[in-house]
N, C-alpha and C positions, 0 to 999 in steps of 0.2 A: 298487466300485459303491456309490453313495451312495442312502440308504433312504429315501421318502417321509419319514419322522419325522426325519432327519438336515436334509434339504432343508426345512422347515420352520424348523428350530431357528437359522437363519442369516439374519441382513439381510444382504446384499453384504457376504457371506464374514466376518462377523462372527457370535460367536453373540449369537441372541436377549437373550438374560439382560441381554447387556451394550450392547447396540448402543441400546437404549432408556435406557439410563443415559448413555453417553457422549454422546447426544444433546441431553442434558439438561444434562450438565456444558458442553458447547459451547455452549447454549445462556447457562447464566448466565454464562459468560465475557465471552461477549460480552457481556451484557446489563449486565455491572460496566463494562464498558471503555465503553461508549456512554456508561454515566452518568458515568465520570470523565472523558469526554473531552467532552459537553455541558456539566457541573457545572466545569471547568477547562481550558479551551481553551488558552491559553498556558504554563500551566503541562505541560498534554502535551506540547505542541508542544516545550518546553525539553527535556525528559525524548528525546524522537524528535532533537533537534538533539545532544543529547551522545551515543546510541548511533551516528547517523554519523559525529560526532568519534572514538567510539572506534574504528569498525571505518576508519576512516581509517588514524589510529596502528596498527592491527592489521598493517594491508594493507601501511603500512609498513615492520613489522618484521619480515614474511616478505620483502619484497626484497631487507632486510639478511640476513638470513640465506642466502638461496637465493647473496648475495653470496660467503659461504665456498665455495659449489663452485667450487673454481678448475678445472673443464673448463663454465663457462656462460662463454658466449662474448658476452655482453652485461652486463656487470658493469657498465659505466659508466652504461649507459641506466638498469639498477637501482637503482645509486645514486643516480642523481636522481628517479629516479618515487618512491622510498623517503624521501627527503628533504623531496619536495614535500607526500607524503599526509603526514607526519608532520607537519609545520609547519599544511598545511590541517586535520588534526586539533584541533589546539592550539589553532588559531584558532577553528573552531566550535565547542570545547568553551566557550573563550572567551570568545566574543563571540556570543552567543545571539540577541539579535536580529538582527545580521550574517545567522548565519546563516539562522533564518526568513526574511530577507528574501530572500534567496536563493533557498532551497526555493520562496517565493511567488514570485519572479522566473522559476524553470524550470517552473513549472506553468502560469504564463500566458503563458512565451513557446512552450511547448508549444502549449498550447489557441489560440495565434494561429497557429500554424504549423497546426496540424489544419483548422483555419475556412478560411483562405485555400486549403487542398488540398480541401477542402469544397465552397470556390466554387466553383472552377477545374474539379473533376467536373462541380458543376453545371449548371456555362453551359456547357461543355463538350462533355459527355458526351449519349447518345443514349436513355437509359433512362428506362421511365417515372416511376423513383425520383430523378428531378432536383429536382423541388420540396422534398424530405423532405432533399437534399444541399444545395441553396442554404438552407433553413431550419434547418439543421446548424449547414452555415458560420458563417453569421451569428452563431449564436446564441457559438457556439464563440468566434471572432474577438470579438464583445463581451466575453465575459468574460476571455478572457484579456488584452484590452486595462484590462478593469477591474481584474484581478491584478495584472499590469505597472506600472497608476499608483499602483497603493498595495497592496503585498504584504506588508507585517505585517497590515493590516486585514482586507486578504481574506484571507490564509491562516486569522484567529480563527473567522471566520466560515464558511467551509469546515472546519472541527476541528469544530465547532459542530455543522454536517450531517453530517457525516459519524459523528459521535456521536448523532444521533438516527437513522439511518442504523444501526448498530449497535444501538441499543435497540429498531428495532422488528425487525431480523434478530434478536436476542438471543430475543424474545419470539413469534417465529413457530419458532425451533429448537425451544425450551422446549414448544411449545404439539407439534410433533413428535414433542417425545420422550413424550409425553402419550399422543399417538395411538401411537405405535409399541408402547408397553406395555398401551394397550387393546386393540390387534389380537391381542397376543401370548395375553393372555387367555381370548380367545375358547376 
């Protein structure tokens, strides 16, 4: 049975000491990562296109491997899904803006697919939340239309946000870990 002063000494099952410190350290993490990805948008974006080139290559040489069990009874399928990540590998590592474009291409034929499902609720659908779904939609379907006609551009420009985005989460954790070691105080 846990003691008043036990149950104190914990944030969600962390102890005190530390939980205002790790808050702190998540804090500047992110608050580095905002600013190097505001401060170098394409230059991230490079760095994020070679780690899915590599876990590409990765992906592909557990296929080959998993290929030595001679009782797996799909070895052929293996060896081409193993073949194909390895080569798509190579290529994104590559050919960088390839692949940004890409990335920018699945984001906004995402975000076109959400809008359209957006609308379709909306005119659709019986709830009073139909106006907040057809002004979803829209908004959605335009940017992904705007990602789709030009996806190196908008992918810089979303790193951009998404990096300020980060810098002000970086500076509300920080500003937590602050409060959580003044509480502890007490």
């Amino acid at each position: 049975m846990a003691s008043m002063r036990e149950t104190q000494v914990e944030v969600g099952g962390i102890p005190a000491k530390l939980a205002w410190q790790l808050q702190l350290f998540v804090g500047f993490v992110t608050l580095v990562l905002g600013i190097i990805l505001t401060a170098h948008p394409t230059k991230s974006l490079n760095v994020i296109c070679v780690i899915i080139g590599l876990l590409l290559i990765v992906g592909g040489l557990f296929h080959f491997i998993r290929l030595l069990d001679h009782d797996e009874q799909h070895r052929t399928w293996l060896a081409i899904a193993g073949i194909i990540e390895i080569v798509l590998g190579v290529v994104f590592i590559r050919h960088l803006g390839l692949t940004r474009a890409i990335i920018g291409l699945l984001v906004g034929l995402s975000w076109i697919v959400q809008g359209i499902v957006a609308l379709l609720i909306g005119f659709v659908g019986q709830s009073r939340a139909r106006v907040w779904q057809i002004l979803f939609g829209v908004i959605s379907l335009a940017a992904g239309i705007v990602v789709v006609a030009v996806p190196e551009n908008s992918l810089n420009v979303l790193a951009v946000l998404l990096g300020i985005w980060f810098l002000v989460m970086g500076i509300l954790e920080i500003a937590t870990g602050f409060v959580i070691r003044h509480e502890l105080k007490k």
